[in-house]
C-alpha positions as CSV (number, residue, x, y, z in Angstrom):
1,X,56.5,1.7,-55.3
2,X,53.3,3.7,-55.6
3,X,50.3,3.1,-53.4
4,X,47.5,2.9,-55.5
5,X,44.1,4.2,-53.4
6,X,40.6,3.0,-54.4
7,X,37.7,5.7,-54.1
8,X,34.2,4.6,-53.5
9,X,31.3,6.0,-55.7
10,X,28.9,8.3,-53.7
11,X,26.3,6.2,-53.6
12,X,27.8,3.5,-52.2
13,X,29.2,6.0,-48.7
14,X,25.6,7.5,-48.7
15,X,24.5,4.0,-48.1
16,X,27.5,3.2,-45.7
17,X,26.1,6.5,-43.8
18,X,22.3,5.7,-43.4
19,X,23.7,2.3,-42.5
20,X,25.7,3.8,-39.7
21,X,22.9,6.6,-38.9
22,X,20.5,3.1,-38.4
23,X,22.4,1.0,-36.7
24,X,23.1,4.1,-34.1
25,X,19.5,4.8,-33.4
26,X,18.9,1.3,-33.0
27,X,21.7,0.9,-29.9
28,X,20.3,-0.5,-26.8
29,X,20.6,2.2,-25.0
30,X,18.7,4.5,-27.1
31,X,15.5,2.4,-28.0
32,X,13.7,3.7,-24.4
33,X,14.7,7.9,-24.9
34,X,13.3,7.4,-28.9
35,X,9.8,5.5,-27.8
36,X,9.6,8.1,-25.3
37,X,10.5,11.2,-27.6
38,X,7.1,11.4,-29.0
39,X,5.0,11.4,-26.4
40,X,7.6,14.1,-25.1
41,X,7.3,16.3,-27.7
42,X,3.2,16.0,-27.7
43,X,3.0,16.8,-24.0
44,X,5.8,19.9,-24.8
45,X,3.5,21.5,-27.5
46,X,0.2,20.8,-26.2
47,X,0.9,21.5,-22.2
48,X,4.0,22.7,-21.7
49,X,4.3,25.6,-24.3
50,X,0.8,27.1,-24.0
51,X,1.5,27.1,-19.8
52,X,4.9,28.9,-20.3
53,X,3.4,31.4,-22.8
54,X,0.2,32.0,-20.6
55,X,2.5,32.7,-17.5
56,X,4.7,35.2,-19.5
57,X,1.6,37.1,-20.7
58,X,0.6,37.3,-16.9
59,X,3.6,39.6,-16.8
60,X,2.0,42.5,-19.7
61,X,-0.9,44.2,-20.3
62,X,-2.5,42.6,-23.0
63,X,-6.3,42.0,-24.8
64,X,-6.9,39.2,-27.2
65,X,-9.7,41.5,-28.7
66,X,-7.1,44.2,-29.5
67,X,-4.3,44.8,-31.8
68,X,-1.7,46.4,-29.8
69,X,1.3,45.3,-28.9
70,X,1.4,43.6,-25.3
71,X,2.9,46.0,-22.3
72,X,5.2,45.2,-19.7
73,X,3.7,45.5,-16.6
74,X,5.8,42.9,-14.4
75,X,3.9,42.1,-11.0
76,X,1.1,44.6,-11.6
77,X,-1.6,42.1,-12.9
78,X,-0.9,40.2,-9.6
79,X,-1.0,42.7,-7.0
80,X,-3.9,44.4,-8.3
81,X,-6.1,41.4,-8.5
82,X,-4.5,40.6,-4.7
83,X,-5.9,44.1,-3.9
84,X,-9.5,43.4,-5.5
85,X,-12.4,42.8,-3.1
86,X,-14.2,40.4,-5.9
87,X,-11.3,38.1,-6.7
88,X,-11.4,37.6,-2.5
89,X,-15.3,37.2,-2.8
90,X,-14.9,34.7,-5.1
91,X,-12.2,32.8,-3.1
92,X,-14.3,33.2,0.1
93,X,-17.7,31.5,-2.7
94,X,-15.1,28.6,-3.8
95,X,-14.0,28.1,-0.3
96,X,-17.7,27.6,0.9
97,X,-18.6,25.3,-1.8
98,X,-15.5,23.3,-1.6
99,X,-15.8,22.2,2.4
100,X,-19.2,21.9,2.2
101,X,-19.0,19.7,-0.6
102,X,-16.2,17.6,0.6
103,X,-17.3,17.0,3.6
104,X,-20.6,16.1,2.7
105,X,-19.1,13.4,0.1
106,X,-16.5,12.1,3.0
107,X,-19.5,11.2,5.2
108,X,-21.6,9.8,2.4
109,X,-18.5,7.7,0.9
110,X,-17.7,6.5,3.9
111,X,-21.3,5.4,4.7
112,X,-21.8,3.3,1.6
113,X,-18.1,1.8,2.2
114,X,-19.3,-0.2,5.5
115,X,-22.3,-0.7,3.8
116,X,-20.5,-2.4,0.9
117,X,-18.2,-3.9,3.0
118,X,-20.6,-6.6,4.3
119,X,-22.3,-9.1,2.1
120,X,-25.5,-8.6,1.1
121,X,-28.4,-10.1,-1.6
122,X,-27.9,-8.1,-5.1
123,X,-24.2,-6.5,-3.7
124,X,-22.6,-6.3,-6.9
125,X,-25.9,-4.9,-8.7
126,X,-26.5,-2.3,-6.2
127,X,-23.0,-1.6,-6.2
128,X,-22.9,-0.7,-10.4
129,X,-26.2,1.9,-9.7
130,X,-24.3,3.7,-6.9
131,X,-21.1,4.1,-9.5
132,X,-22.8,5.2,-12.0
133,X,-22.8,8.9,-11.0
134,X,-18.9,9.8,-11.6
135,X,-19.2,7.6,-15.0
136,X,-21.2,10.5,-16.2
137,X,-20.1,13.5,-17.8
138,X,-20.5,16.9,-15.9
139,X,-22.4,18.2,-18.5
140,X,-25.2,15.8,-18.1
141,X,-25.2,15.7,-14.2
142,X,-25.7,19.5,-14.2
143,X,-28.6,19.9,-16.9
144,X,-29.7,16.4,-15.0
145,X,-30.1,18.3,-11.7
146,X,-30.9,22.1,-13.2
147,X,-34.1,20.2,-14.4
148,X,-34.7,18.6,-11.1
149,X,-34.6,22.0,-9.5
150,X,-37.1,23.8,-11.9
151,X,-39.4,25.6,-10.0
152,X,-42.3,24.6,-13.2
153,X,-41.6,21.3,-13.9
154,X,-38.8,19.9,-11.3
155,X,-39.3,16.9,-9.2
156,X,-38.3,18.9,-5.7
157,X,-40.9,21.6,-7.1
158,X,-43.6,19.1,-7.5
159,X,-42.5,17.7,-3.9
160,X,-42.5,20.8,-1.9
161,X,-45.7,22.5,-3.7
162,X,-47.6,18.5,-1.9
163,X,-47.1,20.6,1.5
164,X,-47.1,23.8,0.9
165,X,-49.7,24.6,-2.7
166,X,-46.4,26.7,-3.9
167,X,-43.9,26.3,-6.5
168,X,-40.1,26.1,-4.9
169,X,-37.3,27.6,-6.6
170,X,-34.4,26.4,-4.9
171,X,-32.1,28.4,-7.1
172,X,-33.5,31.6,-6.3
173,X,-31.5,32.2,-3.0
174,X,-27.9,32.6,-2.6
175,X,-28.4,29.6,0.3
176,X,-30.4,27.7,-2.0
177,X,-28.0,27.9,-5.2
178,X,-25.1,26.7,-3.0
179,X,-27.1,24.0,-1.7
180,X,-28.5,22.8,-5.0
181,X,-24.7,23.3,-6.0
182,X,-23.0,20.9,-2.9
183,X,-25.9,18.4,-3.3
184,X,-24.9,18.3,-7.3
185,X,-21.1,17.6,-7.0
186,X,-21.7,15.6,-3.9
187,X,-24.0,12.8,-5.7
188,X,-21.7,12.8,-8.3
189,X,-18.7,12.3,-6.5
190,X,-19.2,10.5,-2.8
191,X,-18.9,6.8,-4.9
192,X,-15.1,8.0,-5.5
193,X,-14.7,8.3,-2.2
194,X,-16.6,5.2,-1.3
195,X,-14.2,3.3,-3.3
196,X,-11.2,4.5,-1.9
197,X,-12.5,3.9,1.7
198,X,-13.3,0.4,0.2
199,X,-10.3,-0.6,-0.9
200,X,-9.4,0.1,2.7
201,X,-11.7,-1.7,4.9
202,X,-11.4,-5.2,2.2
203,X,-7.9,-5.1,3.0
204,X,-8.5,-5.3,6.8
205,X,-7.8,-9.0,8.3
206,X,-10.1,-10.7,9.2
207,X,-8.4,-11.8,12.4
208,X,-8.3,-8.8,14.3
209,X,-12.1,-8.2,14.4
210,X,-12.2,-11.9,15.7
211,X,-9.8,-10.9,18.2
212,X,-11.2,-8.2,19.1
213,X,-14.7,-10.0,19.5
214,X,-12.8,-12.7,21.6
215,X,-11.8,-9.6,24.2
216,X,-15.5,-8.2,24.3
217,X,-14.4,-4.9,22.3
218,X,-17.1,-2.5,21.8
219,X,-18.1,-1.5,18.3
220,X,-16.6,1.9,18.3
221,X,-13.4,0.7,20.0
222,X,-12.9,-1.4,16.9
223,X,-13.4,0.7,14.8
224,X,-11.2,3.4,16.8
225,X,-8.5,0.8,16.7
226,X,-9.0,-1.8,13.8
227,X,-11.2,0.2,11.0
228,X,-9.9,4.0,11.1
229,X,-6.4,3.1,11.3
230,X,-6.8,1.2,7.6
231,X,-8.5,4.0,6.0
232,X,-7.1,6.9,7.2
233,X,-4.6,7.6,4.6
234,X,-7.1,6.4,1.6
235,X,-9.6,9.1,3.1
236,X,-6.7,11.9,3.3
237,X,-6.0,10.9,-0.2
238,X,-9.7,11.5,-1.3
239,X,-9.9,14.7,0.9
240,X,-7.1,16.1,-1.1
241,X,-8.0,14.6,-4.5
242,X,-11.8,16.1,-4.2
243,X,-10.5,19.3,-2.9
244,X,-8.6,19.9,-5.4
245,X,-11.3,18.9,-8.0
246,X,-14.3,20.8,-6.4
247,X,-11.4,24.2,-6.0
248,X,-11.1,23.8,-9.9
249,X,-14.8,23.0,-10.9
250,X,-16.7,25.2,-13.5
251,X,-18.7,23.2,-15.4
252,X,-21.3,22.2,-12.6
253,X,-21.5,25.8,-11.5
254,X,-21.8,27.2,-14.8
255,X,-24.6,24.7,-16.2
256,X,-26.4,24.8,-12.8
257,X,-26.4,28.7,-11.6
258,X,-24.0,30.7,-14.0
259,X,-22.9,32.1,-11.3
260,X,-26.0,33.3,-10.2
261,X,-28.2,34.7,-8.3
262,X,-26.4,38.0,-8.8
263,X,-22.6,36.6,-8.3
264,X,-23.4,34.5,-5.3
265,X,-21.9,30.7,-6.7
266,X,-19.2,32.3,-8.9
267,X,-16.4,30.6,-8.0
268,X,-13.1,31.5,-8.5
269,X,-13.0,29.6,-11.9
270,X,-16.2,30.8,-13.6
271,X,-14.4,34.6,-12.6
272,X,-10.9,33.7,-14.5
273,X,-13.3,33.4,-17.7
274,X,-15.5,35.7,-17.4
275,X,-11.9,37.8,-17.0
276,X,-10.7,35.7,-20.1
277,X,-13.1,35.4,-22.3
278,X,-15.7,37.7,-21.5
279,X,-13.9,40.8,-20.5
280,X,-11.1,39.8,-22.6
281,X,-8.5,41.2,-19.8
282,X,-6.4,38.1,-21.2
283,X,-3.2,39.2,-18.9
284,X,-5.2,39.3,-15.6
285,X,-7.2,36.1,-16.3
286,X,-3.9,34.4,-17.1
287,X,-2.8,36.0,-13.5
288,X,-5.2,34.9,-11.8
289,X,-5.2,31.4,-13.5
290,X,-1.6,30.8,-11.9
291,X,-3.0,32.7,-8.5
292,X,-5.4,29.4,-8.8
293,X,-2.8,26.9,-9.3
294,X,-0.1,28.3,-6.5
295,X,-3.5,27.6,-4.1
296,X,-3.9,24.0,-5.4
297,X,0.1,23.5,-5.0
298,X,0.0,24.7,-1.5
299,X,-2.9,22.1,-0.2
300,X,-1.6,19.7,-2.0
301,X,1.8,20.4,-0.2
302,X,0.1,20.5,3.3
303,X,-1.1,17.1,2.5
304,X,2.6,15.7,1.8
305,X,3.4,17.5,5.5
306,X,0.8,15.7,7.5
307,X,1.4,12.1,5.7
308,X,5.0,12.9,6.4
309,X,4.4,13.9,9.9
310,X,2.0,10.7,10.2
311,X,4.7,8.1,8.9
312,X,7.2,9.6,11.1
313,X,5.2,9.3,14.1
314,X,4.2,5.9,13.1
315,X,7.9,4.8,12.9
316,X,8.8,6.3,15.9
């Protein structure tokens, strides 16, 4: 007896195939990794590529206004820019800026948050003008206050020249430029933190503060006991969210100063291009690009110690 076998037409397994290929992509389990996929492969090309082939040009001596073929150079780039007095001057100018700033928006955003924490006529309106600030762009905050401090036609000019007959030119001193820099980044950013401390004091009960009436407690020993303890993490969070921010900035100092007078507000940032893009050492800006991101990585890791350290001695 011979077995006859039947063979289908080529069309007809194709079909069979893409069938098969569809119904496999379609499983379950692979709907979540294939919604993902794209966004995965956007963040790859447009992050994660570029930040692998900036850090292996660190590594060579190359110039994106030249030609020749990049040079190995290994940790050179690194250690001479850890040897140069500038890149440290520039660290020391960030540094200054930064805490001054910071601090100055903690005590303001804290300020307005127990001021907004009460009830008052035409809250929620006043509330929507102080916000506005860090809706803007930085573009238009800087120009915004580089007008206010022109020494012809600026408002704290105008103001000063009342008492004194003189034009002021704030930006005309190394003190004054940081100044005019702090007061810039601080207006723009202190209702950040005042809504982080918000969301802190809101969520206080009410009960305690009765209690704490009830037992004669003065005003600083509730807020010692009752109000610190519920804003303490939300204001360590904003310390190390602004820090982070104001380390980074360039566009405020650029827009404002440029750096100026002489290379007294150039902060770290505004350096790495001027290395990048107007010296075109491409290797050492991309150096010291990754010097600036090991800093951020290391505050932002002393931050994880000391809320760890906190919850411990909480539990405990």
């Amino acid at each position: 007896m011979v077995m006859q076998t039947s063979v289908l037409p080529p069309a007809f397994t194709e079909k069979a195939d893409a069938r098969g290929l569809l119904q496999w992509i379609n499983a379950p389990e692979r709907r979540g990794p294939l919604l993902v996929a794209p966004a995965l492969a956007t963040l790859f090309l447009i992050n994660i590529l570029p930040l692998l082939w900036s850090f292996g040009l660190s590594f060579f001596n190359y110039r994106a206004n030249r030609q020749a073929l990049p040079r190995f150079k290994g940790l050179e780039n690194y250690a001479d820019l850890l040897t140069d007095d500038r890149v440290w001057e520039r660290f020391v100018t960030t540094g200054l800026i930064v805490s001054s700033s910071v601090a100055l928006q903690l005590m303001i955003g804290f300020g307005l948050a127990l001021l907004f924490a009460k009830n008052f006529p035409m809250r929620r309106l006043v509330l929507m003008l102080v916000l506005t600030p860090m809706m803007l762009s930085f573009v238009s905050v800087a120009i915004f206050f580089k007008l206010f401090y022109d020494p012809t036609l600026g408002i704290l000019s105008w103001f000063v020249s009342l008492f004194t007959g003189e034009s002021f030119a704030l930006l005309s001193t190394p003190q004054g430029a940081i100044l005019g820099i702090v007061v810039a980044d601080a207006w723009m950013w202190s209702p950040f933190v005042m809504l982080l401390v918000l969301a802190g004091l809101v969520s206080v009960p009410g009960y305690l503060y009765e209690a704490a009436e009830i037992d004669r407690a003065s005003a600083w020993t509730r807020f010692r006991t009752i109000t610190f303890p519920y804003v303490k993490s939300l204001l360590l969070l904003a310390l190390l969210f602004r820090t982070i921010e104001t380390f980074k900035t360039f566009d405020l100092v650029f827009l404002i100063t440029e750096g100026g007078p002489g290379s007294s507000t150039e902060t770290i940032a505004i350096y790495a291009y001027r290395l990048g893009f107007q010296f075109f050492r491409t290797s050492e800006a991309s150096a010291l690009a990754y010097m600036i991101l090991f800093v951020v990585i290391v505050l932002t890791s002393i931050y994880l110690y000391v809320v760890k350290r906190r919850n411990a001695a909480e539990e405990v």
